[in-house]
C-alpha positions as CSV (number, residue, x, y, z in Angstrom):
1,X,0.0,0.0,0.0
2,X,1.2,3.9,-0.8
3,X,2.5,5.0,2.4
4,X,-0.5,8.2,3.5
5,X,0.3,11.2,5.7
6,X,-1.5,12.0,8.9
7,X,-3.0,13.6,6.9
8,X,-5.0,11.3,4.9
9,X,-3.0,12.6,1.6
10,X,0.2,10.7,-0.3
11,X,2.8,12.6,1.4
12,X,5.0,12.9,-2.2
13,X,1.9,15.0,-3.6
14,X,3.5,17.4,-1.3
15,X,7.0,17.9,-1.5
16,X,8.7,20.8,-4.0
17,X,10.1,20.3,-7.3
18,X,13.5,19.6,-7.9
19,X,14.1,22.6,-9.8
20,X,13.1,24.7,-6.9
21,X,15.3,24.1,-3.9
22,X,13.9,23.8,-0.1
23,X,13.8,27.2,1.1
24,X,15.9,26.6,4.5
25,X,13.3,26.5,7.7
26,X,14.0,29.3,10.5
27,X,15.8,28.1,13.5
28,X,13.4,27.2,15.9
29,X,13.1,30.5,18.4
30,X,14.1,30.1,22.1
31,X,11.3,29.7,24.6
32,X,11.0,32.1,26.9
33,X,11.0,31.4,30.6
34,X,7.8,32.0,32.8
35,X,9.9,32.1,35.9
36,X,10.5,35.7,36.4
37,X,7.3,36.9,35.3
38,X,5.7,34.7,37.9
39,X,8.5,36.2,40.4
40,X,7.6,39.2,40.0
41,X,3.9,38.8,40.4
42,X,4.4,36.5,43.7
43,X,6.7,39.4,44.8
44,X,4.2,41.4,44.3
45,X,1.6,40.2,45.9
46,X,3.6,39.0,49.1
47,X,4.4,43.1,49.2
48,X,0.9,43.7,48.9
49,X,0.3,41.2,51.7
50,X,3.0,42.3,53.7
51,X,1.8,45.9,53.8
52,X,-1.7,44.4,54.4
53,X,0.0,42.5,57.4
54,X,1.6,46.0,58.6
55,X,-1.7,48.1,58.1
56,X,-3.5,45.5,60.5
57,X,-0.6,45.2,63.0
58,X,-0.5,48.9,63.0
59,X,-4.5,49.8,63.5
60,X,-4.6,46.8,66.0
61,X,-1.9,49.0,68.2
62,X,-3.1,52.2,67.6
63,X,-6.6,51.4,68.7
64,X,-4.8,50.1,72.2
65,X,-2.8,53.4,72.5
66,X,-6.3,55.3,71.8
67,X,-7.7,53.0,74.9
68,X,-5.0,54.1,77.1
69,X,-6.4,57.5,77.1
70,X,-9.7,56.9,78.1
71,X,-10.8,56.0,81.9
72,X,-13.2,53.1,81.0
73,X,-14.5,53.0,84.9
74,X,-17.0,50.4,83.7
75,X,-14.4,48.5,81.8
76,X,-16.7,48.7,78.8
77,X,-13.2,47.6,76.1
78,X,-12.3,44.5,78.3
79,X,-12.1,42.9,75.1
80,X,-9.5,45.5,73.5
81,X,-6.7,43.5,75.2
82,X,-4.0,41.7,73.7
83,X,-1.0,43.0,71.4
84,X,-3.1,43.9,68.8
85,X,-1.4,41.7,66.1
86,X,-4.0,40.0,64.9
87,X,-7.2,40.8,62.9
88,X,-8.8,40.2,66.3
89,X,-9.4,43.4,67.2
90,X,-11.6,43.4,64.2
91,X,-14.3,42.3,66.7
92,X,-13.7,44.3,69.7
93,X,-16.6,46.3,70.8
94,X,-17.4,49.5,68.5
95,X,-14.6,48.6,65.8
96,X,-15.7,47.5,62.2
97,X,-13.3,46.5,59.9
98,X,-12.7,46.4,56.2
99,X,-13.4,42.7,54.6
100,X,-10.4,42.8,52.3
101,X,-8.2,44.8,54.3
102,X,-9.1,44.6,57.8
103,X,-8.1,48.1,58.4
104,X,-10.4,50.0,60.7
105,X,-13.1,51.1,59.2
106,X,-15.4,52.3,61.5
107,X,-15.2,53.3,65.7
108,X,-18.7,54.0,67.3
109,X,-18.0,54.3,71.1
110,X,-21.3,56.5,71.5
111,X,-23.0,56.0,74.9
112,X,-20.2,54.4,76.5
113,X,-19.2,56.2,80.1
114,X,-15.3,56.0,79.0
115,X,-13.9,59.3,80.5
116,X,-10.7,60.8,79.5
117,X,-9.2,62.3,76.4
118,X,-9.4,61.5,72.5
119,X,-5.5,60.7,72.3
120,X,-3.5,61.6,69.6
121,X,-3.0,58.2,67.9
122,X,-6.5,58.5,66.7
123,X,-4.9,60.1,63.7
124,X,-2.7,56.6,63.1
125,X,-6.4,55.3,61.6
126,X,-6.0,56.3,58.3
127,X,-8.8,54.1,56.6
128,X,-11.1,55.1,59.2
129,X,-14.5,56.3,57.5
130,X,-16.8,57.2,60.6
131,X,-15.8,58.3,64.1
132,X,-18.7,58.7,66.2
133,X,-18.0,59.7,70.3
134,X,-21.2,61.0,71.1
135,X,-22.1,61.1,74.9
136,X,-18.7,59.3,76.3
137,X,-17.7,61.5,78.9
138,X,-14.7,62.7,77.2
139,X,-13.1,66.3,78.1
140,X,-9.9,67.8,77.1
141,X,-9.1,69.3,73.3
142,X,-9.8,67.4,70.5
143,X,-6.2,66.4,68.8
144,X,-5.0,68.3,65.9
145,X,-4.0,64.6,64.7
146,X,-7.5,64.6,63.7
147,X,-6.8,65.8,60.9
148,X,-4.5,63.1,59.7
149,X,-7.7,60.4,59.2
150,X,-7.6,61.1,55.7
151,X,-10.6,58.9,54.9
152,X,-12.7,60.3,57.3
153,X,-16.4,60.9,56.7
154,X,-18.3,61.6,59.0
155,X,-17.0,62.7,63.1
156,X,-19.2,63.2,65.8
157,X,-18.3,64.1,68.9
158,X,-21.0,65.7,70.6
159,X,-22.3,65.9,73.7
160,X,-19.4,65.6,75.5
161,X,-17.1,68.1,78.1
162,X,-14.8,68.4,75.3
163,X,-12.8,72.1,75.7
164,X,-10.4,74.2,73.0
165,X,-10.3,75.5,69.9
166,X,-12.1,73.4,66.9
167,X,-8.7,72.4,65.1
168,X,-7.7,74.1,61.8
169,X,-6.5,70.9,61.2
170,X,-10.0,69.5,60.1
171,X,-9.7,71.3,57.2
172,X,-7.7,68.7,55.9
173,X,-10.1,65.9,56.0
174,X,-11.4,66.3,52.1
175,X,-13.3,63.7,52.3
176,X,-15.4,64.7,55.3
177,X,-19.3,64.9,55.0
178,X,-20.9,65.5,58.6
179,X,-19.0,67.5,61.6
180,X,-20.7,67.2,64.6
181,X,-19.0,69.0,67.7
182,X,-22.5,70.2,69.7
183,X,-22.9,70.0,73.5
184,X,-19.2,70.5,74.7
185,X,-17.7,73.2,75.6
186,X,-15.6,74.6,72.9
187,X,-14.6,77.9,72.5
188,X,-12.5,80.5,70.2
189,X,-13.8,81.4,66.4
190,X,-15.4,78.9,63.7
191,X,-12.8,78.1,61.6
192,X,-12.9,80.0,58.2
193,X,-11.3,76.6,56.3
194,X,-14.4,75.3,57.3
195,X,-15.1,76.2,53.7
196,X,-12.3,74.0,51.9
197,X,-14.0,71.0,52.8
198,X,-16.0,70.1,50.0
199,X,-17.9,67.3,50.6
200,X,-19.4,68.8,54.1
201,X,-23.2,68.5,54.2
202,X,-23.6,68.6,58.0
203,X,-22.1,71.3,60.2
204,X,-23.6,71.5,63.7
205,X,-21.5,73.7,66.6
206,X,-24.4,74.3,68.4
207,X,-24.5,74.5,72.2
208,X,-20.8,75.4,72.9
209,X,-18.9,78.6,73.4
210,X,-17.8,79.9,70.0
211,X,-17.4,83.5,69.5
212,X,-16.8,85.7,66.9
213,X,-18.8,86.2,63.8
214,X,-19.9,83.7,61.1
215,X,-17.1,83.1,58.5
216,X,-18.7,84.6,55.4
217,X,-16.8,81.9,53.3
218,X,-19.3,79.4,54.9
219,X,-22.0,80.4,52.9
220,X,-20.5,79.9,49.9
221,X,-19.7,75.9,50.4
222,X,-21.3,74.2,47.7
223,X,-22.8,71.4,49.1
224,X,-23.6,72.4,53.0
225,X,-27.3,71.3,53.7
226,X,-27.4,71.7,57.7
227,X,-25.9,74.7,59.7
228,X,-26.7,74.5,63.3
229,X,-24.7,77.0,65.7
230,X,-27.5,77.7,68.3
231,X,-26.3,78.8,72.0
232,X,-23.2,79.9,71.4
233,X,-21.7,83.3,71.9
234,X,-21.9,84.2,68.1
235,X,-22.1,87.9,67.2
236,X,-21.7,90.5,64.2
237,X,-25.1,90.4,61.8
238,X,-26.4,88.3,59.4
239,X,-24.3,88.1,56.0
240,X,-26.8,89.2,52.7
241,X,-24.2,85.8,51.4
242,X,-26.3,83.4,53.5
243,X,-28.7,82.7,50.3
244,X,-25.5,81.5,48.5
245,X,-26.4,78.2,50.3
246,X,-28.6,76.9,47.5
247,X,-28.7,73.3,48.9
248,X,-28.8,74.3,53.2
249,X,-32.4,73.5,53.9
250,X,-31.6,73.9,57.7
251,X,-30.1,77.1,59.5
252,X,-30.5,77.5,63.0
253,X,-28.8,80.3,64.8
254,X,-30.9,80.8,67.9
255,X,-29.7,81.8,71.2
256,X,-26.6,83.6,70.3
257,X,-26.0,87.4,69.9
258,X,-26.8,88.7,66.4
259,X,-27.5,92.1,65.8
260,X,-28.9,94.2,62.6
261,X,-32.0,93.4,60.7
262,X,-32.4,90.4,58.0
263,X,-30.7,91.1,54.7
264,X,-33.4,91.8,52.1
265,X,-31.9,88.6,50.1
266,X,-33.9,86.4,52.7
267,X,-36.3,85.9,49.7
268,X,-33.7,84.0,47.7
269,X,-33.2,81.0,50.5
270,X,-35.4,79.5,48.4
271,X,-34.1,75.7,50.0
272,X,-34.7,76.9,53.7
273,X,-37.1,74.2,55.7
274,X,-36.1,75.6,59.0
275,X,-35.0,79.4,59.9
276,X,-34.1,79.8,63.4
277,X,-33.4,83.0,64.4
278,X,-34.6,83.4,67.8
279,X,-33.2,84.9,70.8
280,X,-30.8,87.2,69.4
281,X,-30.5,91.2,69.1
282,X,-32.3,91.6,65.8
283,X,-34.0,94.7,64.9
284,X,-36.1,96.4,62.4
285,X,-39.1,95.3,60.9
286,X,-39.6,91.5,59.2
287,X,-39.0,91.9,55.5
288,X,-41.9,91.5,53.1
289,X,-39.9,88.8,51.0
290,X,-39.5,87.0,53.6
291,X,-42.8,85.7,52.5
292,X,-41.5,83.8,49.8
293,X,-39.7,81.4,51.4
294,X,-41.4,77.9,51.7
295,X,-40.0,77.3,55.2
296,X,-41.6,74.7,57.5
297,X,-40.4,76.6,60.7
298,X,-40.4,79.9,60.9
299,X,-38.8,80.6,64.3
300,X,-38.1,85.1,64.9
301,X,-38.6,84.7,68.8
302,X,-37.2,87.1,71.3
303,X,-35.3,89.7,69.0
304,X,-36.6,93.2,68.7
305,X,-38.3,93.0,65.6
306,X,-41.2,96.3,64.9
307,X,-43.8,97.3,63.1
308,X,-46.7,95.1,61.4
309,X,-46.8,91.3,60.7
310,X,-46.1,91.0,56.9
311,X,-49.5,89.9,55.3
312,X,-47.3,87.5,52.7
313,X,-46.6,85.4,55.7
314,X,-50.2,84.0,55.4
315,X,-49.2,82.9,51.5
316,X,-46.1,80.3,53.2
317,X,-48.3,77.4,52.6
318,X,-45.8,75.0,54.4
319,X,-45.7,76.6,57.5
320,X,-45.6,74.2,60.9
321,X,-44.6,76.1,63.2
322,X,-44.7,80.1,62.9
323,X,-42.8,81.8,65.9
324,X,-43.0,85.5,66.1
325,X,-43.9,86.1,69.6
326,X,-41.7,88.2,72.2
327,X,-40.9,90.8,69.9
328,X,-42.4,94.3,69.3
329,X,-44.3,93.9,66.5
330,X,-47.7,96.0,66.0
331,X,-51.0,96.4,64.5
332,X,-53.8,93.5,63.6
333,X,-53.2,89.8,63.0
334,X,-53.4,89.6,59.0
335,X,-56.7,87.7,58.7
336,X,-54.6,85.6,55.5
337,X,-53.2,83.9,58.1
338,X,-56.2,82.0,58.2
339,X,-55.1,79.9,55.0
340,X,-52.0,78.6,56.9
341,X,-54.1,75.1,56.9
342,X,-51.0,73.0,58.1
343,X,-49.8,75.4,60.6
344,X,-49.3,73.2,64.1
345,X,-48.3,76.0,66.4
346,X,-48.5,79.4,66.1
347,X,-47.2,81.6,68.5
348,X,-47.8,85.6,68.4
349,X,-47.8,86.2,72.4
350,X,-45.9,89.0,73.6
351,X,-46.3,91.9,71.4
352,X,-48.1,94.7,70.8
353,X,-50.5,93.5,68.4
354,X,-53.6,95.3,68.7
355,X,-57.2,95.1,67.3
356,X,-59.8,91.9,66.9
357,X,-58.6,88.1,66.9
358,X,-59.2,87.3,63.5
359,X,-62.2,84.8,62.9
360,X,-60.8,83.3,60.2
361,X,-58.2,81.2,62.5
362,X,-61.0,79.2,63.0
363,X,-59.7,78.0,59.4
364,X,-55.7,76.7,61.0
365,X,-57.4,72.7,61.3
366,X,-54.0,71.4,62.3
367,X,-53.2,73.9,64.6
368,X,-52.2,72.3,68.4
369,X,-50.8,75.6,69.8
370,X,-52.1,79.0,69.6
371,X,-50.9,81.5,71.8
372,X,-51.8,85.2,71.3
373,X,-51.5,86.3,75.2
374,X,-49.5,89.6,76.3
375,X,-51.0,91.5,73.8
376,X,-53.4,94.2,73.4
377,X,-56.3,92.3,71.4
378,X,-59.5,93.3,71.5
379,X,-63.5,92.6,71.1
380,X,-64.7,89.2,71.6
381,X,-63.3,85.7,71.6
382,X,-63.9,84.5,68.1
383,X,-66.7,81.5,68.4
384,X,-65.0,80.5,65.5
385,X,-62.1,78.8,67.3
386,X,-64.4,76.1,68.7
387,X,-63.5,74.5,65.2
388,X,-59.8,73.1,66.2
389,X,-60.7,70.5,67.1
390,X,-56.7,69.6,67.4
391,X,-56.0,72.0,69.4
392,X,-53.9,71.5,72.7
393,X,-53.5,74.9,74.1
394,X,-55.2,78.0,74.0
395,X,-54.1,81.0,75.7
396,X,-55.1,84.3,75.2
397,X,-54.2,85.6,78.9
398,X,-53.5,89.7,79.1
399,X,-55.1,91.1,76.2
400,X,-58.5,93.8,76.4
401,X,-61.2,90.6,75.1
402,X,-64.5,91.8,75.9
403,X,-67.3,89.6,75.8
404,X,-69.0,86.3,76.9
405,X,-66.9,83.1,76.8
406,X,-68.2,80.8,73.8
407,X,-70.3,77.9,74.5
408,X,-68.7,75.8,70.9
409,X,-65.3,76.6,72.6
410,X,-66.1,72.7,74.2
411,X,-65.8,71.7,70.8
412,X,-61.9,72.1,71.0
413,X,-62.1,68.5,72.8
414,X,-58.0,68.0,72.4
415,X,-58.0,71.1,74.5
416,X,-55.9,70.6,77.8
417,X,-54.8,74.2,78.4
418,X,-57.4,77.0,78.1
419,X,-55.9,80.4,79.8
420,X,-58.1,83.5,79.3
421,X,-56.6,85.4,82.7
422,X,-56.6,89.1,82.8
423,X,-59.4,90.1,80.2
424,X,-62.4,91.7,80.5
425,X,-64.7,89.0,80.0
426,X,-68.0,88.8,81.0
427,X,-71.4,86.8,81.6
428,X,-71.2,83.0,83.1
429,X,-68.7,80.6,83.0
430,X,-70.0,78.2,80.1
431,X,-71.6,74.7,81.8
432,X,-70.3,72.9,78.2
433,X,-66.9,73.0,79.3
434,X,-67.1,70.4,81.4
435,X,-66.8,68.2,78.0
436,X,-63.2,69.0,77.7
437,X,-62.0,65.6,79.7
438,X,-58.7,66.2,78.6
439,X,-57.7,69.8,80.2
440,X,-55.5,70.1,83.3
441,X,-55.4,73.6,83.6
442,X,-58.2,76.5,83.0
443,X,-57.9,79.9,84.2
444,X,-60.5,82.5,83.7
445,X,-59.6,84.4,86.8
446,X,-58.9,88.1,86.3
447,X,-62.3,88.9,84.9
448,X,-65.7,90.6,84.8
449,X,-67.2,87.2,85.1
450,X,-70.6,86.6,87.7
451,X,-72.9,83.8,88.8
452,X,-71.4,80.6,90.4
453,X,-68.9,77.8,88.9
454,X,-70.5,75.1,87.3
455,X,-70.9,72.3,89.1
456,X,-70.7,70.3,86.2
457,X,-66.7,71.1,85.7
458,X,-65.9,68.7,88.6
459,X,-66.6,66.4,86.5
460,X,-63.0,66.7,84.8
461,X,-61.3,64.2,86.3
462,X,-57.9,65.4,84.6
463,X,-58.2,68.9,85.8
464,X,-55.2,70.3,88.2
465,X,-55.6,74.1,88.0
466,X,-58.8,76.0,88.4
């Protein structure tokens, strides 16, 4: 048989003609070794694991040389013990850890009674995302090391004893979204580089010691939703900048000591849900734009604001709570304030409003808290307000009411506080009130009133005051 290929085909069929010599084959080309390609990536990744190794030795000690600082009187880390070696501290109380890494990710001590200091090794954690101290006893200044937790997020330590200046240093942390420091006892200015953080959100100072006046830069963050810097010792005025906040939906400056009137621009805070400006040194009347903000808390309380209550207010649909008592404002309440159907509380006591209560408050059927006492209202109690039937607390003490006290005022059956002291009211206390089984405390004293108390009112079993 012809001898066949492996291919199937007479392997002659293949070869070249004689007249056409074999062209001469390549030398084969010299295989290449794999070895140090494969060296090179085992190197690698035995660096990689090696500085893994180091990362986790190093966070395990650092968290043990942050321990050392606190008091721990009820030996809350017991379990922080050991060299801190070993991934182990991964599941000591308030750490979390990264699942590839094992770097610390995470510390939430909040609500432990530790004591002590923040120490300075805190700023060793440099994968740490969230700190979060709240209410752990601590006291002394918060580290400048802070500053070195490049990762950080979000740090809260409120509510602690914690004294100083807020550390420049923080300024550094790029990455940081919410600062809380509120409750301690800090002191010195805000920090202008507050500003170069561009990823803050949150920024609440409130209830410390700060002085000095409001960095303007603040206002001109980017991305800052929530300012809160109540009860500190904050003066200067308000900065016409403050709208430049198009994303801060919160701004809460009561309790400090502002001075000068609100800058006309107040109309362009067009993202304000709460404006807290109470108990400061404002002045001058409340600006008509104000109106067209879409605020749900409208807080002007205690300043030394004049003349009328803008009529626009009664077009701020979104109103919950409207707060303009203690101040010196005059003239009527705007009957459009009436339309304020969502309005919860509204507070107008203390000021030298003057003529009727207006009927159509009737209308407010959310309201829980009206207050229009201290003033100098006049004419008769609207029968109208026997409508809210939400309503907690009435109080209309100290005004120049005239009148008999409404019968549908039982109709209020939420009501627990009715206080209609110094008036000039008239006629018989109304039997019907005895329907109001929820009130602990009626006054009516202080009036023109006659004939004897109903007997029916002992009856309310909840009642305290008469």
């Amino acid at each position: 048989p012809n001898p066949v290929g492996l291919n199937g085909r007479h392997p002659r069929r293949h070869l070249q003609p004689a007249s056409a010599p074999a062209a001469p084959m390549p030398p084969p080309a010299p295989r290449r070794s794999s070895f140090p390609v494969a060296a090179a990536l085992l190197a690698a990744a035995l660096l990689i694991l090696a500085a893994g190794a180091v990362a986790v030795a190093d966070d395990g000690r650092t968290l043990l040389e942050i321990k050392k600082s606190f008091r721990d009187a009820d030996n809350a880390l017991r379990d922080w013990s050991g060299d801190g070696a070993s991934p182990g501290y991964c599941s000591w109380l308030g750490v979390l850890c990264d699942n590839v890494t094992f770097q610390v990710a995470a510390l939430n001590l909040s609500g432990f009674n530790l004591g002590g200091e923040i120490s300075p090794a805190i700023g060793d954690l440099k994968s740490v995302v969230s700190i979060d101290f709240q209410s752990s006893g601590l006291s002394g200044q918060i580290p400048d090391e802070i500053g070195d937790c490049w990762s950080l997020k979000m740090l809260n330590l409120s509510s602690n004893n914690l004294e100083g200046d807020i550390p420049f240093s923080i300024s550094k942390l790029k990455h940081l979204e919410n600062l809380i420091l509120k409750n301690n006892q800090l002191v010195g200015v805000i920090p202008s580089t507050l500003s170069q953080l561009p990823n803050l959100k949150i920024l609440d100072l409130a209830q410390n010691k700060l002085s000095g006046e409001i960095p303007r830069l603040i206002y001109w963050s980017e991305v800052l939703q929530y300012l809160g810097l109540r009860s500190n010792k904050l003066e200067g005025s308000l900065s016409p900048d403050m709208c430049q906040l198009t994303g801060l939906w919160y701004f809460d400056v009561k309790n400090n000591s502002l001075m000068g009137t609100i800058p006309d621009t107040i109309g362009n805070c067009t993202s304000f849900q709460v404006l807290d400006l109470s108990y400061n040194h404002l002045t001058g009347e409340i600006p008509f734009n104000i109106g067209f903000l879409q605020v749900a808390t409208l807080s002007l309380q205690r300043n030394n604001f004049s003349g009328p209550i803008p009529t626009v207010i009664g077009l701020m649909q979104a109103l919950a709570v409207l707060d303009l008592s203690l101040n010196q404002l005059s003239g009527p309440i705007p009957s459009i304030l009436g339309n304020l159907t969502y309005t919860e509380k509204l507070y107008l006591q203390g000021n030298k409003l003057s003529g009727p209560i207006p009927p159509e408050l009737g209308n407010l059927s959310a309201l829980n808290y009206l207050d229009l006492n201290d003033n100098k209202l006049t004419g008769l109690i609207p029968p109208e307000l026997g409508k809210l039937t939400a309503l907690y607390d009435l109080n209309l003490a100290n005004n120049e009411l005239e009148g008999t006290i409404p019968d549908n005022i039982s109709s209020c059956t939420s009501l627990v506080s009715f206080n209609a002291y110094g008036n000039k009211l008239n006629g018989t206390i109304p039997r019907s009130l005895h329907k109001l089984q929820s009130m602990t405390y009626l006054n009516l004293s202080s009036n023109y009133l006659n004939g004897a108390i109903p007997t029916e009112l002992a009856r309310m079993i909840n009642l305290d005051v008469l």
